[in-house]
C-alpha positions in Angstrom: -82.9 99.0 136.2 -81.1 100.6 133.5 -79.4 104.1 133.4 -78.7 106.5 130.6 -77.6 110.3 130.4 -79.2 111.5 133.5 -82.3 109.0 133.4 -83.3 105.8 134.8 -85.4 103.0 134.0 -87.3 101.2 136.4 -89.6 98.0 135.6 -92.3 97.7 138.2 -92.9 93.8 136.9 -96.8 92.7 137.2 -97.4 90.6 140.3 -99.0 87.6 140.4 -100.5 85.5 143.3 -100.3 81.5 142.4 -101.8 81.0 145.9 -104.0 83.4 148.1 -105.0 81.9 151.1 -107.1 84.4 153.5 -108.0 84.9 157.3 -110.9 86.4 158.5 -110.7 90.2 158.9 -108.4 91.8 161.5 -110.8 93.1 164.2 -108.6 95.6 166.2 -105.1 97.0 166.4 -102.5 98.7 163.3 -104.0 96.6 160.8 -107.9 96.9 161.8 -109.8 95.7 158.7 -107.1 94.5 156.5 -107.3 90.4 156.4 -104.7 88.0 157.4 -102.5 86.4 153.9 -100.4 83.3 152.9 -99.7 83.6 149.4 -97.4 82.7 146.7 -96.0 85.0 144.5 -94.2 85.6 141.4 -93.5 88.2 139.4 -93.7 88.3 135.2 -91.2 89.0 132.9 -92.6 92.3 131.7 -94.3 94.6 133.7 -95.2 99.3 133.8 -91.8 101.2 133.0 -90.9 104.3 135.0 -88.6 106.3 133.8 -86.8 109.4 135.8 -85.3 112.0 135.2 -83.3 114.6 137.2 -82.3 117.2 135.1 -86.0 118.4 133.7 -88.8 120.1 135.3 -90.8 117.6 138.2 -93.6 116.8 136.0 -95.4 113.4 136.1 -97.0 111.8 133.3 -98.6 108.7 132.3 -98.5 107.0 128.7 -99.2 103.7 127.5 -102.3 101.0 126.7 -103.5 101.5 129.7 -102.9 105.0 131.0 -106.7 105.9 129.7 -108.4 107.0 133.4 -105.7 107.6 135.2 -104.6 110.8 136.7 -100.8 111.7 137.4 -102.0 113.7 140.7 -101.0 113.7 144.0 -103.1 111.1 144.5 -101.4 108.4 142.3 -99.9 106.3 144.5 -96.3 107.0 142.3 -96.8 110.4 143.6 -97.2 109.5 147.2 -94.3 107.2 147.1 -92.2 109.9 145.4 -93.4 112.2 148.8 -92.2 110.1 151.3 -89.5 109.6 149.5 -88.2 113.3 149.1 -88.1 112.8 145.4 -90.3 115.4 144.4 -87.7 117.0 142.1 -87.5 114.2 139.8 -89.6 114.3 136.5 -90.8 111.0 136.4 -92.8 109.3 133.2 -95.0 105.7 133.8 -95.6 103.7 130.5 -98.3 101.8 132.0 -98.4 98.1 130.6 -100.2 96.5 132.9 -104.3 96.9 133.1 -105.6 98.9 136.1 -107.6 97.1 138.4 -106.9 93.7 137.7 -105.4 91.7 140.5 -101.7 92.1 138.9 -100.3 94.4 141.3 -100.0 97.4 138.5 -100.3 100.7 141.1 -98.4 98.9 143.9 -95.6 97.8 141.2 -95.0 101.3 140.5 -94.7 102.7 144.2 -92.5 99.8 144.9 -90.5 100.9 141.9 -90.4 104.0 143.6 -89.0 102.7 146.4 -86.2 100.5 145.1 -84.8 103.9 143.0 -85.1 106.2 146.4 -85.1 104.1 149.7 -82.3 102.3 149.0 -81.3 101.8 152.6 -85.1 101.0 153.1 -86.5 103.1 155.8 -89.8 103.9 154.4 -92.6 101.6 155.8 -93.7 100.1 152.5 -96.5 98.8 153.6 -98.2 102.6 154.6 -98.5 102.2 150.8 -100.5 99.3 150.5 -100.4 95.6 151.5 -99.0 94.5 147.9 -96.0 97.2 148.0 -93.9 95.4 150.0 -93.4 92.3 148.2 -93.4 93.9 144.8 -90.4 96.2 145.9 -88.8 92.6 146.3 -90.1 91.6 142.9 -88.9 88.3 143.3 -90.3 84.8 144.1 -91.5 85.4 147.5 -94.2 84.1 150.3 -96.1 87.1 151.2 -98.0 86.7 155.0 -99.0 89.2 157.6 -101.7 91.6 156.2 -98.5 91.3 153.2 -95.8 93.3 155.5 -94.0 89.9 156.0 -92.1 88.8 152.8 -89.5 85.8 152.5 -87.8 85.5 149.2 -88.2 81.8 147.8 -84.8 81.8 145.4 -84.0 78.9 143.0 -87.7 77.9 142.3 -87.5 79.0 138.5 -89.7 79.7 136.0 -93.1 78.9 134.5 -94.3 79.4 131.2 -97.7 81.2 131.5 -100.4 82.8 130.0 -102.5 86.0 132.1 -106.3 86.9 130.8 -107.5 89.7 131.9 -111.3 90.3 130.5 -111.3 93.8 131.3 -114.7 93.6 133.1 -115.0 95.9 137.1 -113.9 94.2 139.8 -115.1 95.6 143.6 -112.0 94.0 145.8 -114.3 95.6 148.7 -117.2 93.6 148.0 -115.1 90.7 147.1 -113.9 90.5 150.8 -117.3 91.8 152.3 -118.5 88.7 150.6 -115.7 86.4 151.9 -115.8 88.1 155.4 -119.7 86.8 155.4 -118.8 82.9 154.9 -117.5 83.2 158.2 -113.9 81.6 157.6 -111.1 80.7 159.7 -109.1 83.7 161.5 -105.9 82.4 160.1 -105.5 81.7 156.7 -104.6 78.1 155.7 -100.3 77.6 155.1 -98.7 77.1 151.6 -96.5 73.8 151.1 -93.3 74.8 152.3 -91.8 72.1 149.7 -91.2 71.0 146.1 -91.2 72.9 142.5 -92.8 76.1 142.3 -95.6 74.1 140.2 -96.4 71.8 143.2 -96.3 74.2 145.5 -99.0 76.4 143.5 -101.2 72.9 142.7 -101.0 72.4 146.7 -102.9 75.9 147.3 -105.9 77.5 145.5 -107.3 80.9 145.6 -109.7 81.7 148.6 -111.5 84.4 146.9 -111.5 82.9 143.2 -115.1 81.6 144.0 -116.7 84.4 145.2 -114.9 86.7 143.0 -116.7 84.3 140.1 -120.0 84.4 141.7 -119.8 88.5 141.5 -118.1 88.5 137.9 -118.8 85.0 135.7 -116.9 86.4 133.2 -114.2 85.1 135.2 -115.3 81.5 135.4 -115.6 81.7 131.3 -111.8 83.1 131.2 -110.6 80.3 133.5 -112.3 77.4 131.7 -111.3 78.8 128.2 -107.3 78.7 129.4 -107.9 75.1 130.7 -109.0 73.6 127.5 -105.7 74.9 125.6 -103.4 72.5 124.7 -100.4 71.7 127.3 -102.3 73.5 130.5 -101.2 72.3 133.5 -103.4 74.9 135.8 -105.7 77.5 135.3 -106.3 80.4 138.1 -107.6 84.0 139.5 -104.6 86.0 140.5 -105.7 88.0 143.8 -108.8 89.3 143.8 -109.4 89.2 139.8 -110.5 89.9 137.0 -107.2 88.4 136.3 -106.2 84.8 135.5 -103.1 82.8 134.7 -103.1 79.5 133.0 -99.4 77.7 133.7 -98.0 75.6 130.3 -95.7 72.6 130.0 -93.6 74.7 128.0 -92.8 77.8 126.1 -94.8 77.0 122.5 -98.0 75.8 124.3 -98.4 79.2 126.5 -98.0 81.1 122.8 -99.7 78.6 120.9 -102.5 79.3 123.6 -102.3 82.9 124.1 -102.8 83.4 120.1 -105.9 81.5 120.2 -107.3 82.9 123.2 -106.9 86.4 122.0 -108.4 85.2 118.8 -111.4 83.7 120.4 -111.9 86.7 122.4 -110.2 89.8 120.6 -111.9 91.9 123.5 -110.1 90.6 126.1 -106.3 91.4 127.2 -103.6 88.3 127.1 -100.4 87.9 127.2 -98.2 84.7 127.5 -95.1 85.3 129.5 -92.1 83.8 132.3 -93.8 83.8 135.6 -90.6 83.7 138.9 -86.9 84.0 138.3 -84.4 83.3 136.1 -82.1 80.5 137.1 
């Protein structure tokens, strides 16, 4: 966060789920239809920037590479959090950085944001905002369970070097788990490795909807085999429920090296290398 004459910055970092393990859909009670997680996440290094201000008119607007679509209404989910929040009087201005729709956490980011500027003694239920909000208003290393209400921060795992690919193709999340909820799977998601680096912990896991996400949207399964043939790749993944992937680098050069050819083999697609987890 960073503060200047009557504004402040907030960076809603993009989200990114190294594991996604999945239960079967939750049949009855608070949480009726939401599934059942055990994930590992990180966060990147860059991420949407929110900027308020309290000493100009409440008006909300959206810039940025990605702010095409979007509408700064009451229904933005920055809106809503700024509600509950009784932070309506604040002008508040996203830069969004991070593509829409694209399994990197961009809209919950920015409630969580939200949150962190005007629930500072926590009392607003993040999780009435969506299952991603509560552990990107942590936006640290963390092991996300529950439906994603249950967060434990993982400190002193590091850093990766990294690469995200987004294709910029539709993604249905709906009919992502409508498809999964079909395979019939197991009502509790498997466990992630409660042990070792943050690499072997994310080689341990996989991502339960990558293959059915794939099978709806093969443009994914081109984006993934493209990172694994770069040079010094160690992994290549879906984040969440797509159309993003992450590929995870030996080391700072080979995620740039790779990120400028990528984006050179396919100028239509979004990449970006970057620091995926926490600073030492």
């Amino acid at each position: 966060m960073t503060t200047s004459s009557g504004t402040i910055t907030e960076i809603a970092r993009a989200k990114i789920n190294l594991t996604l393990h999945v239960g079967r859909s939750i049949s009855k009670g608070r949480f009726q239809g939401y599934h059942p997680l055990n994930s590992l996440v990180v966060f990147a290094d860059f991420g949407d920037e929110l900027v308020f201000t309290s000493d100009k008119p409440p008006v909300f607007e959206i810039k940025g590479p990605f702010s095409q679509g979007l509408k700064a209404n009451s229904g933005n989910l920055v809106s809503q959090a700024m509600r509950i929040c009784g932070a309506t009087s604040q002008s508040v201005r996203l830069e969004k950085n991070i593509p829409v729709s694209a399994g990197l956490g961009g809209g919950s980011a920015n409630a969580a944001a939200v949150l962190r500027r005007f629930d500072t003694e926590s009392r607003v239920d993040a999780s009435s905002l969506g299952a991603d909000v509560p552990v990107c208003r942590v936006s640290h290393t963390s092991l996300m369970q529950g439906i994603g209400e249950k967060v434990t921060v993982l400190p002193n795992l590091g850093q990766l070097p990294a690469v995200l690919v987004n294709p910029l193709v539709p993604v249905s999340t709906a009919q992502i788990f409508a498809a999964f909820d079909s395979k019939d799977p197991e009502n509790l998601p498997r466990q992630n490795a409660a042990e070792g680096t943050l690499l072997q912990r994310t080689l341990t896991g996989q991502n339960d909807l990558q293959q059915i996400a794939a099978h709806l949207v093969p443009d994914i399964l081109v984006v993934i085999r493209l990172i694994e043939e770069q040079e010094g790749c160690q992994l290549a993944r879906m984040s969440g429920s797509g159309a993003s992937c992450f590929g995870l680098f030996d080391t700072d050069d080979a995620a740039a090296r790779a990120a400028d050819r990528l984006q050179t083999q396919r100028p239509e697609w979004w990449v970006k290398s970057c620091q995926l987890g926490d600073k030492p």
